[in-house]
PDB file as gemmi writes it, atoms N, CA and C in Angstrom:
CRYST1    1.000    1.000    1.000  90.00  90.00  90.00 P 1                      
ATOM      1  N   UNK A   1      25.781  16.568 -24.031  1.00  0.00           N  
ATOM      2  CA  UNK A   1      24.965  17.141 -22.973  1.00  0.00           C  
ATOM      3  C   UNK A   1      23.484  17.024 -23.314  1.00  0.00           C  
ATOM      4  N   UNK A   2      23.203  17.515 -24.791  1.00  0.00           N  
ATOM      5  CA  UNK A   2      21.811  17.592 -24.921  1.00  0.00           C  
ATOM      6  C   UNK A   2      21.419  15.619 -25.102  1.00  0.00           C  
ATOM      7  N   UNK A   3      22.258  14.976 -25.717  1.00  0.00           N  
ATOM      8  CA  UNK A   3      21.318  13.897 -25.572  1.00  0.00           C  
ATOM      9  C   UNK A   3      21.496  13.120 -24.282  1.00  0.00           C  
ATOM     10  N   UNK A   4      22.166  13.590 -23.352  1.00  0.00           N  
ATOM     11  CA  UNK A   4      22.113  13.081 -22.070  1.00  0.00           C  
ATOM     12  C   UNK A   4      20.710  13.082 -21.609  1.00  0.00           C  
ATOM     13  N   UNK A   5      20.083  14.369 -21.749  1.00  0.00           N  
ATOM     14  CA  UNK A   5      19.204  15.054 -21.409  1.00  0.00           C  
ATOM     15  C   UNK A   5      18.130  14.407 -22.040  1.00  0.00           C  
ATOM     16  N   UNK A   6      17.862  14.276 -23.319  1.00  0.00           N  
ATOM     17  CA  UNK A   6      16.801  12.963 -23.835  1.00  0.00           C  
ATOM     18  C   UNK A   6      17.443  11.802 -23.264  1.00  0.00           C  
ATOM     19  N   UNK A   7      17.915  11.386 -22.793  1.00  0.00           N  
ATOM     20  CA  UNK A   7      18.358   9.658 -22.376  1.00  0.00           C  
ATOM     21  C   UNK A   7      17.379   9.659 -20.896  1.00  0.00           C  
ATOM     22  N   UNK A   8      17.711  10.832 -20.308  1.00  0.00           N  
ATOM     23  CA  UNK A   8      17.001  10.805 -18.809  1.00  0.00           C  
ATOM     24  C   UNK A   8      15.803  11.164 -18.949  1.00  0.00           C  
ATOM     25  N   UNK A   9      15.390  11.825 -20.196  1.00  0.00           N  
ATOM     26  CA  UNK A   9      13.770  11.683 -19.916  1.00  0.00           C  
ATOM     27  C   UNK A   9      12.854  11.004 -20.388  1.00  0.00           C  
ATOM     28  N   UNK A  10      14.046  10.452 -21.721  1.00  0.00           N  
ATOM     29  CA  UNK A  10      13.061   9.116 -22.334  1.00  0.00           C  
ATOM     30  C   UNK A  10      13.464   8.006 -20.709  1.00  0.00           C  
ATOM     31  N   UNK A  11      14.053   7.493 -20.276  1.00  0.00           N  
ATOM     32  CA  UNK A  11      14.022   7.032 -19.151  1.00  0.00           C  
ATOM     33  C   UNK A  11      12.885   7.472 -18.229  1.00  0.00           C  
ATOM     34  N   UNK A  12      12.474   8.690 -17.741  1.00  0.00           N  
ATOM     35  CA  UNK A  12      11.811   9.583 -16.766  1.00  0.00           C  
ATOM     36  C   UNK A  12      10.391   8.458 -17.281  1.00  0.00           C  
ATOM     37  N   UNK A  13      10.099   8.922 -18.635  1.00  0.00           N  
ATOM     38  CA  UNK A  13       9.374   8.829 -19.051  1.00  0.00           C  
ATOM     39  C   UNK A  13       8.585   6.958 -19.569  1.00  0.00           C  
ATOM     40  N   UNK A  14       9.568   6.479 -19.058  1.00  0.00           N  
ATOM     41  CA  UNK A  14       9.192   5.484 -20.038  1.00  0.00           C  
ATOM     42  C   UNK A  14       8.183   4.500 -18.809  1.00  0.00           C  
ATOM     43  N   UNK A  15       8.143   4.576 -17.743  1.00  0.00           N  
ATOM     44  CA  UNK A  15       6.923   4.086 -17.212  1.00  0.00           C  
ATOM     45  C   UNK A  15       5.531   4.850 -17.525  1.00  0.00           C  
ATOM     46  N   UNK A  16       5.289   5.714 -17.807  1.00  0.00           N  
ATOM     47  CA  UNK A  16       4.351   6.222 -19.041  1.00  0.00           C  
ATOM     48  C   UNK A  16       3.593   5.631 -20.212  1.00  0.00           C  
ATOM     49  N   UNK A  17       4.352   5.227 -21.313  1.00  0.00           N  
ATOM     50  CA  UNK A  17       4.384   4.451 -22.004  1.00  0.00           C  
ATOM     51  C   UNK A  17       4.486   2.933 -21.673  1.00  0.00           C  
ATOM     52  N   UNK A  18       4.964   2.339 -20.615  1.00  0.00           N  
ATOM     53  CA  UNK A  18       4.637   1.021 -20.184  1.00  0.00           C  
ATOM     54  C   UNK A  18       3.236   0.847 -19.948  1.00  0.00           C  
ATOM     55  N   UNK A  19       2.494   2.100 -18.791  1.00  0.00           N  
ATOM     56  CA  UNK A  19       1.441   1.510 -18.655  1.00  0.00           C  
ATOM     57  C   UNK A  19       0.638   2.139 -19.563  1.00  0.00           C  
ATOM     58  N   UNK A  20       0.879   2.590 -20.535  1.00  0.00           N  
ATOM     59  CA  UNK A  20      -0.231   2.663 -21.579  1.00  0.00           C  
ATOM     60  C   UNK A  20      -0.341   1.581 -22.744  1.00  0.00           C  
ATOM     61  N   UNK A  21       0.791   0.565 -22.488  1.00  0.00           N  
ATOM     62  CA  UNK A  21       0.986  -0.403 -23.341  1.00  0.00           C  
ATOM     63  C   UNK A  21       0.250  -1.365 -22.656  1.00  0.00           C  
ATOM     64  N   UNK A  22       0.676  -0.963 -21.336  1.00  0.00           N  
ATOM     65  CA  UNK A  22      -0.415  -2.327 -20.529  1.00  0.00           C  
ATOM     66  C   UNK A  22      -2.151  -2.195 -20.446  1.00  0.00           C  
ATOM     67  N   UNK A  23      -2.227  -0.560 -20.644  1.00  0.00           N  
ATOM     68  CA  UNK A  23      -3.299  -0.263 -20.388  1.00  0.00           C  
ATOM     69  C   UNK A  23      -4.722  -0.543 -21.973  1.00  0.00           C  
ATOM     70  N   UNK A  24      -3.686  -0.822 -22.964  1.00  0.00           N  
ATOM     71  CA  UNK A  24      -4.228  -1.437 -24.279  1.00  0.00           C  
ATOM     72  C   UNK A  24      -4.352  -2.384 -24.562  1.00  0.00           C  
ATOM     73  N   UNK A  25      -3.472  -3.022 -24.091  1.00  0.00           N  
ATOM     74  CA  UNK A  25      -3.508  -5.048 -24.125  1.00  0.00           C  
ATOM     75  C   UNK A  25      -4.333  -5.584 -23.084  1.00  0.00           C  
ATOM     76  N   UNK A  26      -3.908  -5.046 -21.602  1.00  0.00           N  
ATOM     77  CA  UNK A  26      -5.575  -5.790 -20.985  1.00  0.00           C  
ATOM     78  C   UNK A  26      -6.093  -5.087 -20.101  1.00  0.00           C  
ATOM     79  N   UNK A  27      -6.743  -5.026 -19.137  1.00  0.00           N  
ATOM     80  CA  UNK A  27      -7.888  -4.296 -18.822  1.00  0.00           C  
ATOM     81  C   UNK A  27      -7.453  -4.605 -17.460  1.00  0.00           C  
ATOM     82  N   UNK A  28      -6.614  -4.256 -16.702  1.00  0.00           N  
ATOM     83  CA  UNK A  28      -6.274  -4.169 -14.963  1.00  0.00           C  
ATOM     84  C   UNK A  28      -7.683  -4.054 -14.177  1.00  0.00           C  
ATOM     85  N   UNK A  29      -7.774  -5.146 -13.429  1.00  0.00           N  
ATOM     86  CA  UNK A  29      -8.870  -4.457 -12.184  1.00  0.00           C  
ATOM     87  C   UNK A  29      -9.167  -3.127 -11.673  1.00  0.00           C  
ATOM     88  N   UNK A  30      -9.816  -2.222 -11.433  1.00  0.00           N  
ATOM     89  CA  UNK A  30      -9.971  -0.928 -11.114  1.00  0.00           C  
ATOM     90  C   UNK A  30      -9.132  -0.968 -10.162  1.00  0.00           C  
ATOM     91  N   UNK A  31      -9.297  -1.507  -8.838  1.00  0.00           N  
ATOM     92  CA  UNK A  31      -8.639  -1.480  -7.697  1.00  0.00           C  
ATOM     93  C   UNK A  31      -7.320  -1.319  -7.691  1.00  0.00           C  
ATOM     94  N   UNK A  32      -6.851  -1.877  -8.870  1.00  0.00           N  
ATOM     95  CA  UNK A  32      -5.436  -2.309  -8.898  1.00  0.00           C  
ATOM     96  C   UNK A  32      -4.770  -0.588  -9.606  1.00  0.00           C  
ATOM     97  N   UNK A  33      -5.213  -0.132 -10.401  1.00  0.00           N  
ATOM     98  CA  UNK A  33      -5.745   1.110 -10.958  1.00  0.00           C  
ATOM     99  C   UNK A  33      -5.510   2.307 -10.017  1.00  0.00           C  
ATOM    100  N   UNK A  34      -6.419   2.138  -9.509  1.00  0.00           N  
ATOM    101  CA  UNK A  34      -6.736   3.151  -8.307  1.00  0.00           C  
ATOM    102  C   UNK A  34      -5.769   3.387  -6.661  1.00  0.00           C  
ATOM    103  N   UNK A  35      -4.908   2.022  -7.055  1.00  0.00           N  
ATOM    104  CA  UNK A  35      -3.823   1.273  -5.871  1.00  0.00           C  
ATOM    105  C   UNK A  35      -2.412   2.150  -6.540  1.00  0.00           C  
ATOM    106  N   UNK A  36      -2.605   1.753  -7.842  1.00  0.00           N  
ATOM    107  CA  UNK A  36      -1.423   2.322  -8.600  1.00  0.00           C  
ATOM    108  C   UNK A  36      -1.188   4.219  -8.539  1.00  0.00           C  
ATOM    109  N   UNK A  37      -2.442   4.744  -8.999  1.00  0.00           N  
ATOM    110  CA  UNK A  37      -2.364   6.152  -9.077  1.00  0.00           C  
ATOM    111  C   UNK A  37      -2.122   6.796  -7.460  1.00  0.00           C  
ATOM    112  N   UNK A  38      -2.752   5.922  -6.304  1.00  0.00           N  
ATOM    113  CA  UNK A  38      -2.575   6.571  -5.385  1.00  0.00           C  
ATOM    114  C   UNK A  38      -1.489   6.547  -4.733  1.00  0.00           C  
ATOM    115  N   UNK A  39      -0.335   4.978  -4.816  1.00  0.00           N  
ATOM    116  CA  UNK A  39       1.084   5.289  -4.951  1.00  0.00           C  
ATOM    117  C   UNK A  39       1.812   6.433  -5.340  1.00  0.00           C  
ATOM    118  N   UNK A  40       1.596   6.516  -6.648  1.00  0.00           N  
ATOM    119  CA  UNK A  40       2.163   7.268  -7.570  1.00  0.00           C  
ATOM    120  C   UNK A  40       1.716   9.202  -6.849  1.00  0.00           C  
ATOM    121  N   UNK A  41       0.515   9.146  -6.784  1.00  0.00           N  
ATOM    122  CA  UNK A  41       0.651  10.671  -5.956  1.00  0.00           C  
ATOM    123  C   UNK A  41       0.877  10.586  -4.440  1.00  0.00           C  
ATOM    124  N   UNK A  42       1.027  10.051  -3.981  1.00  0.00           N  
ATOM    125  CA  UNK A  42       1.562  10.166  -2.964  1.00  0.00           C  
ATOM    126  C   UNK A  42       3.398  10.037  -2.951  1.00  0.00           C  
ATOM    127  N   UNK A  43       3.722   9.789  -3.369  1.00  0.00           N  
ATOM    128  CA  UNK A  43       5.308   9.807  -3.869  1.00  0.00           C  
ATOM    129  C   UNK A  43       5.821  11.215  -4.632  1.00  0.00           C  
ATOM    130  N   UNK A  44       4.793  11.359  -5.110  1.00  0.00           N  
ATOM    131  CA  UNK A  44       4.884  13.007  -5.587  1.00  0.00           C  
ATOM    132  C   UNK A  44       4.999  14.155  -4.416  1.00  0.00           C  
ATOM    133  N   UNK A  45       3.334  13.842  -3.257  1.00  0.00           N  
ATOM    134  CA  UNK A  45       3.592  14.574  -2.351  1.00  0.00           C  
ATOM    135  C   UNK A  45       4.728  14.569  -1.396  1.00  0.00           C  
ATOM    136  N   UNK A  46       5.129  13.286  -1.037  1.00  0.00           N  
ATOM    137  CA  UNK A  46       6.108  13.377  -0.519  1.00  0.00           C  
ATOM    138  C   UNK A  46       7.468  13.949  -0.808  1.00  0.00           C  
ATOM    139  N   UNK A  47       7.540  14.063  -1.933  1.00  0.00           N  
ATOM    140  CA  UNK A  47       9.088  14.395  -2.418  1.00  0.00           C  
ATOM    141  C   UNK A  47       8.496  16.144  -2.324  1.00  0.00           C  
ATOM    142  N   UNK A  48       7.750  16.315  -3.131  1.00  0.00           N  
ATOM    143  CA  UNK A  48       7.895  17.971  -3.048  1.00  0.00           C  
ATOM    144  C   UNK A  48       7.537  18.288  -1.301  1.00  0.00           C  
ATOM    145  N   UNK A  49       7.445  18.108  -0.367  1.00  0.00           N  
ATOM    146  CA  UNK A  49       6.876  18.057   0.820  1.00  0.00           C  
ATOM    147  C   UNK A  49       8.250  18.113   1.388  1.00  0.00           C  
ATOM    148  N   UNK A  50       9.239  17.281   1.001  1.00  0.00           N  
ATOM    149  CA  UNK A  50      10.523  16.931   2.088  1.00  0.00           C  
ATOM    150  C   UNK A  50      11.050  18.112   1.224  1.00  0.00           C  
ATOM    151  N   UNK A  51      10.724  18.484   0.110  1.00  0.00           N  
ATOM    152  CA  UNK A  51      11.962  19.318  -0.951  1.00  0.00           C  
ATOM    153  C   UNK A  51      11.879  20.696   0.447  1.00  0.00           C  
ATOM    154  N   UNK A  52      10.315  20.940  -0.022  1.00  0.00           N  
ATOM    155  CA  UNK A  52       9.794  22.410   0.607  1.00  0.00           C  
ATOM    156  C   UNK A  52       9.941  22.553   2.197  1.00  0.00           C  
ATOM    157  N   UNK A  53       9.733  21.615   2.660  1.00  0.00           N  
ATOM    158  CA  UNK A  53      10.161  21.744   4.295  1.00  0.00           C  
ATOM    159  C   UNK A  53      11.354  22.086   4.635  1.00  0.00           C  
ATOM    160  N   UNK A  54      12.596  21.574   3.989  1.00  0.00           N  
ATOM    161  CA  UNK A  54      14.137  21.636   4.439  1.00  0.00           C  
ATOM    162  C   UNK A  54      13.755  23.606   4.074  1.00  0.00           C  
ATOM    163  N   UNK A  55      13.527  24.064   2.662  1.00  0.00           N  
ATOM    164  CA  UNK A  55      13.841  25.774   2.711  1.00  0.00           C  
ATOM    165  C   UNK A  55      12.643  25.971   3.535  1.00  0.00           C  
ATOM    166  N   UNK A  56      11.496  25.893   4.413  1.00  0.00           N  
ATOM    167  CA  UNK A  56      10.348  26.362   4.951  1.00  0.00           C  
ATOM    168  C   UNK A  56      11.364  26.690   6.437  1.00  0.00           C  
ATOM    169  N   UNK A  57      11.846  25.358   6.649  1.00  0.00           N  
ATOM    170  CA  UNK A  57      13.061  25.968   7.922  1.00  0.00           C  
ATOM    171  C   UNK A  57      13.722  26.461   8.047  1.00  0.00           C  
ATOM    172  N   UNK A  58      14.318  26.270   7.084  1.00  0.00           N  
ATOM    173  CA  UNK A  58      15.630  27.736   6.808  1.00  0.00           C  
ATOM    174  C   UNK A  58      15.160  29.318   7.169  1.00  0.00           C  
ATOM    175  N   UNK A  59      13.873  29.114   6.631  1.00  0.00           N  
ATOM    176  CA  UNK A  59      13.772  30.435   6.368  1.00  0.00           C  
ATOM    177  C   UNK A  59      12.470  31.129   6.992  1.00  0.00           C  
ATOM    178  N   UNK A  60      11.399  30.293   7.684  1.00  0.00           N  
ATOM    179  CA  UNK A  60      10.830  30.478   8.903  1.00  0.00           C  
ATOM    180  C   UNK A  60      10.692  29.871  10.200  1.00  0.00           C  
ATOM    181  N   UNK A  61      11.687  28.827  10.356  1.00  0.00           N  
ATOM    182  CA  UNK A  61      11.593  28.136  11.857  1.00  0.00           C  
ATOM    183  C   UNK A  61      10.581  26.889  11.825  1.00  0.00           C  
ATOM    184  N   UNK A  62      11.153  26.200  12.733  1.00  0.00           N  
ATOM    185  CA  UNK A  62      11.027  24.783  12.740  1.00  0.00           C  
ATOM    186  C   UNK A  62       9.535  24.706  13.475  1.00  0.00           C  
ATOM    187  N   UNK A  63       9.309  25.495  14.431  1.00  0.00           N  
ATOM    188  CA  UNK A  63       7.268  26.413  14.798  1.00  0.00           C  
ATOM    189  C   UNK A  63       6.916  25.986  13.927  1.00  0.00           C  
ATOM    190  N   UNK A  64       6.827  27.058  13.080  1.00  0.00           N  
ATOM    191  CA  UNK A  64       6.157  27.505  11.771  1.00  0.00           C  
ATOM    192  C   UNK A  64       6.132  26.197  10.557  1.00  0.00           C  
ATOM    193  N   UNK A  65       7.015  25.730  10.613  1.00  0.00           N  
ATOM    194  CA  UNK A  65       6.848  25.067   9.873  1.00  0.00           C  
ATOM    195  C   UNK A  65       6.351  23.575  10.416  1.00  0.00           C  
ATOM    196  N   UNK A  66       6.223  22.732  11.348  1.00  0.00           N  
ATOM    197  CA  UNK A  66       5.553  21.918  12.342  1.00  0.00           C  
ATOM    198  C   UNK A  66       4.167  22.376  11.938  1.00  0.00           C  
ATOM    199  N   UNK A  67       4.027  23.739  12.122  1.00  0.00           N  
ATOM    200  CA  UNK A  67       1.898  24.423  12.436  1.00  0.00           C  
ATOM    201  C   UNK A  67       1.539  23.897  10.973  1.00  0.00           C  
ATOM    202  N   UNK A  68       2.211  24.497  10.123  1.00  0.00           N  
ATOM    203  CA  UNK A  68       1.924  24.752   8.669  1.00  0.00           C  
ATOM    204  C   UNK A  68       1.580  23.149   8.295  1.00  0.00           C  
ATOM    205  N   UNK A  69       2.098  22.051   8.661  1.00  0.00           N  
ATOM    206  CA  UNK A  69       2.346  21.032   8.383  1.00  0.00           C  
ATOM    207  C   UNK A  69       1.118  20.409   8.439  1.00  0.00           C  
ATOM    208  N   UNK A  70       1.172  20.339  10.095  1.00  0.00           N  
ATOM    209  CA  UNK A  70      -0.167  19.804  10.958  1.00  0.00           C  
ATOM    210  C   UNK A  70      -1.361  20.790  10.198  1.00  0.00           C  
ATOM    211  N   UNK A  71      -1.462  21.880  10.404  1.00  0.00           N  
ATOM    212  CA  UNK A  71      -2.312  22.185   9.940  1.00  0.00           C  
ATOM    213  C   UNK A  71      -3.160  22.057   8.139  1.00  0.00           C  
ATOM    214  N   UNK A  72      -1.932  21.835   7.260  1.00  0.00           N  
ATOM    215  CA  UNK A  72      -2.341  21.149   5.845  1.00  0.00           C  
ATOM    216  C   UNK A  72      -2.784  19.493   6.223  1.00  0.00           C  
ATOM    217  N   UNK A  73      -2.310  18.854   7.195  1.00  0.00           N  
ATOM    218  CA  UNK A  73      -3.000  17.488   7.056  1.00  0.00           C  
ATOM    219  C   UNK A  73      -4.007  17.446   7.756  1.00  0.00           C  
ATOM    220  N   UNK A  74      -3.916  18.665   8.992  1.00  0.00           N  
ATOM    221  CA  UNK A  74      -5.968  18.311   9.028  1.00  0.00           C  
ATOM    222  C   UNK A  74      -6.623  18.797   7.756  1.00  0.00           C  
ATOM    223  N   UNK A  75      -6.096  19.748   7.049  1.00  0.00           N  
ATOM    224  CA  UNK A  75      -7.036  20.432   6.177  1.00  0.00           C  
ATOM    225  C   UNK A  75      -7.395  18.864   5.016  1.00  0.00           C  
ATOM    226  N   UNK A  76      -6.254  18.854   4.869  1.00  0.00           N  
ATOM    227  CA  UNK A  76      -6.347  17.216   4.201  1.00  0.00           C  
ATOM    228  C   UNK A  76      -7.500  16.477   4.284  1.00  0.00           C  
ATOM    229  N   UNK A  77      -7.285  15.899   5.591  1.00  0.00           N  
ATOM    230  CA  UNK A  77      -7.817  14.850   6.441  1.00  0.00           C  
ATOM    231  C   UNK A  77      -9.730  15.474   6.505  1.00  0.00           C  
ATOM    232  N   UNK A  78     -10.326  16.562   6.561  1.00  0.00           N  
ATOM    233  CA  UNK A  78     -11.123  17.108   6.483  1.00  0.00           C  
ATOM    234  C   UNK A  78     -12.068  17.179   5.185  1.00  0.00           C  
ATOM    235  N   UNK A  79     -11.412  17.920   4.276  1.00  0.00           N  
ATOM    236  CA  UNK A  79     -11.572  17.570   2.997  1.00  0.00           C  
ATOM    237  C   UNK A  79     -11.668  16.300   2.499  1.00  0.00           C  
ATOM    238  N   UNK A  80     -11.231  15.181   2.901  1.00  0.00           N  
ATOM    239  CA  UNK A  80     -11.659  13.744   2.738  1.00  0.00           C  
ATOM    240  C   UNK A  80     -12.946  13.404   3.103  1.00  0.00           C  
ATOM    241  N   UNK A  81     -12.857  13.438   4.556  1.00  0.00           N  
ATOM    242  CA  UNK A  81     -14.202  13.306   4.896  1.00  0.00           C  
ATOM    243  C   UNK A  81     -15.482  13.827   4.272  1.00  0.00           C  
ATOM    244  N   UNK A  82     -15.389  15.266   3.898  1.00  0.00           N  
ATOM    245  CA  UNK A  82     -16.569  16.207   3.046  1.00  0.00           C  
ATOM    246  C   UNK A  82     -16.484  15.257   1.808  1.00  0.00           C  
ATOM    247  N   UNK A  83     -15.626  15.511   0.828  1.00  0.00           N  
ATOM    248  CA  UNK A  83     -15.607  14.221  -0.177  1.00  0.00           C  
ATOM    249  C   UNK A  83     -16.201  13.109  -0.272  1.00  0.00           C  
ATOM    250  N   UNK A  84     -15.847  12.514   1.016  1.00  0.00           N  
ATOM    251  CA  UNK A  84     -16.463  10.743   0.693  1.00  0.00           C  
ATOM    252  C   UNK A  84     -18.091  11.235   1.360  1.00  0.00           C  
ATOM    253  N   UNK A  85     -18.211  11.881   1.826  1.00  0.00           N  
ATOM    254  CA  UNK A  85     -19.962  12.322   2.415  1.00  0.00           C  
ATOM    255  C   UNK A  85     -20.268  12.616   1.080  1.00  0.00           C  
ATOM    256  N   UNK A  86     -20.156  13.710   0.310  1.00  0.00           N  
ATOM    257  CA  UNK A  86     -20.894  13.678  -0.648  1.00  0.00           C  
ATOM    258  C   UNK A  86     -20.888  12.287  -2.006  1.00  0.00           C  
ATOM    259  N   UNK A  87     -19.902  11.844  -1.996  1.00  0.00           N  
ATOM    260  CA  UNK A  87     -19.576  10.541  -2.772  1.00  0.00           C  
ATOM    261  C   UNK A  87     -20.640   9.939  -2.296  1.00  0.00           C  
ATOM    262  N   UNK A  88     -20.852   9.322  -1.218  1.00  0.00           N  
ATOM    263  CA  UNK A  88     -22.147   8.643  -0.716  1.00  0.00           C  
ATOM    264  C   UNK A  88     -23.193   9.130  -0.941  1.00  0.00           C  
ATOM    265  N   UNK A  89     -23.262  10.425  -1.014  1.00  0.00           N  
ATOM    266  CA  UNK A  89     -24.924  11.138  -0.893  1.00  0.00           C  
ATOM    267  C   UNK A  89     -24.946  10.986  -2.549  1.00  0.00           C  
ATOM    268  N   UNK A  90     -23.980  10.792  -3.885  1.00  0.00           N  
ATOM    269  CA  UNK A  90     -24.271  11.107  -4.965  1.00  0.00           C  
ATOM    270  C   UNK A  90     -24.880   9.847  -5.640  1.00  0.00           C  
ATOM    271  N   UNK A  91     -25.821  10.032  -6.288  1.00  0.00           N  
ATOM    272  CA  UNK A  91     -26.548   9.337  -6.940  1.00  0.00           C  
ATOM    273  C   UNK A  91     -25.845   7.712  -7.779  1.00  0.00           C  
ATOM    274  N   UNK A  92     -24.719   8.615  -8.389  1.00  0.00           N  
ATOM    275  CA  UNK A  92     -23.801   7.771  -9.314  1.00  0.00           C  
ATOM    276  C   UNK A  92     -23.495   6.506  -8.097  1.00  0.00           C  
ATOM    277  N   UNK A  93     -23.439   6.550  -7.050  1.00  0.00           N  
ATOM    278  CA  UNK A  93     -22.648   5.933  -6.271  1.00  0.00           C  
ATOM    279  C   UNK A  93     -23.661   4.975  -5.319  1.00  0.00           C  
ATOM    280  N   UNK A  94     -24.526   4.964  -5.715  1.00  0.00           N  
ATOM    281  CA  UNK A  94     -26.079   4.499  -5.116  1.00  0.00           C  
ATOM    282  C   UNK A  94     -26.492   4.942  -4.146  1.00  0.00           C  
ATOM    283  N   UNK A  95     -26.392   6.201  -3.578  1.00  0.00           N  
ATOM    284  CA  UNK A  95     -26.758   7.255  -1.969  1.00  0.00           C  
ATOM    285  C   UNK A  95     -27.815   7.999  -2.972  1.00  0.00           C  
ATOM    286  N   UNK A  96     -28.184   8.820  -2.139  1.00  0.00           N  
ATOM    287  CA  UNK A  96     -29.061  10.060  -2.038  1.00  0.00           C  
ATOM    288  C   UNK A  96     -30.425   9.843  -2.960  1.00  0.00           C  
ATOM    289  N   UNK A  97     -31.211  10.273  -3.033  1.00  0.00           N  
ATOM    290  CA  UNK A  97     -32.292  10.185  -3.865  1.00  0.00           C  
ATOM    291  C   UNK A  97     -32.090  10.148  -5.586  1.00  0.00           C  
ATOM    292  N   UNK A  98     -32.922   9.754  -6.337  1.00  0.00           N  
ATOM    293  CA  UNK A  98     -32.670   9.940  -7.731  1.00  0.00           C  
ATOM    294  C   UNK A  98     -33.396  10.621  -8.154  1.00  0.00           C  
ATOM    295  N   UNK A  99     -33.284  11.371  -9.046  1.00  0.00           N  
ATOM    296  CA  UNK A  99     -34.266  12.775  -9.714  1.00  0.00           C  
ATOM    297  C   UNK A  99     -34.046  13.614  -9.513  1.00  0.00           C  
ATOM    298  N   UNK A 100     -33.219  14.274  -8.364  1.00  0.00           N  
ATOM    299  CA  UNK A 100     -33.081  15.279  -7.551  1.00  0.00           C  
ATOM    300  C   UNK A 100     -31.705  16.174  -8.441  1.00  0.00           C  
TER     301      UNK A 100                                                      
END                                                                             
């Protein structure tokens, strides 16, 4: 039982260690980088998202849970926008004044 249990997480785990093997030997394009991590959380949100919705219905209605929904992806969708505005306005990023 218990080394079942290390078999599945050295498994879990072992794209981890792939890309840190890859990430020492050569130097990936950022893009490619940034393509990868945003896969990777978004596959996260989704799974805990479908987990939490099936008990959100159960146990307050298919309403409630629709509002709750819509309403986290405008909040989402909002918060992006504020984000990439200030990303632009920040210096690091060549926007806004320097010195300031």
């Amino acid at each position: 039982m218990v080394l079942t249990a290390v078999l599945y997480g050295l498994l879990a785990s072992s794209g981890f260690f792939v890309g840190v093997l890859v990430g020492l030997i050569t130097e990936p394009p950022r893009r490619l980088v940034a393509a990868v991590m945003a896969f990777g959380g978004g596959v996260l949100v989704s799974a805990l998202t479908f987990d939490l919705i099936e008990e959100a219905d159960a146990e307050g209605g298919t309403a409630y849970v629709i509002t709750g929904f819509l309403a986290g992806a405008l909040l989402y969708v909002l918060a992006d926008i504020a984000l990439e505005r200030m990303a632009k306005a920040s210096p690091k990023r060549g926007g806004g004044t320097p010195g300031r």
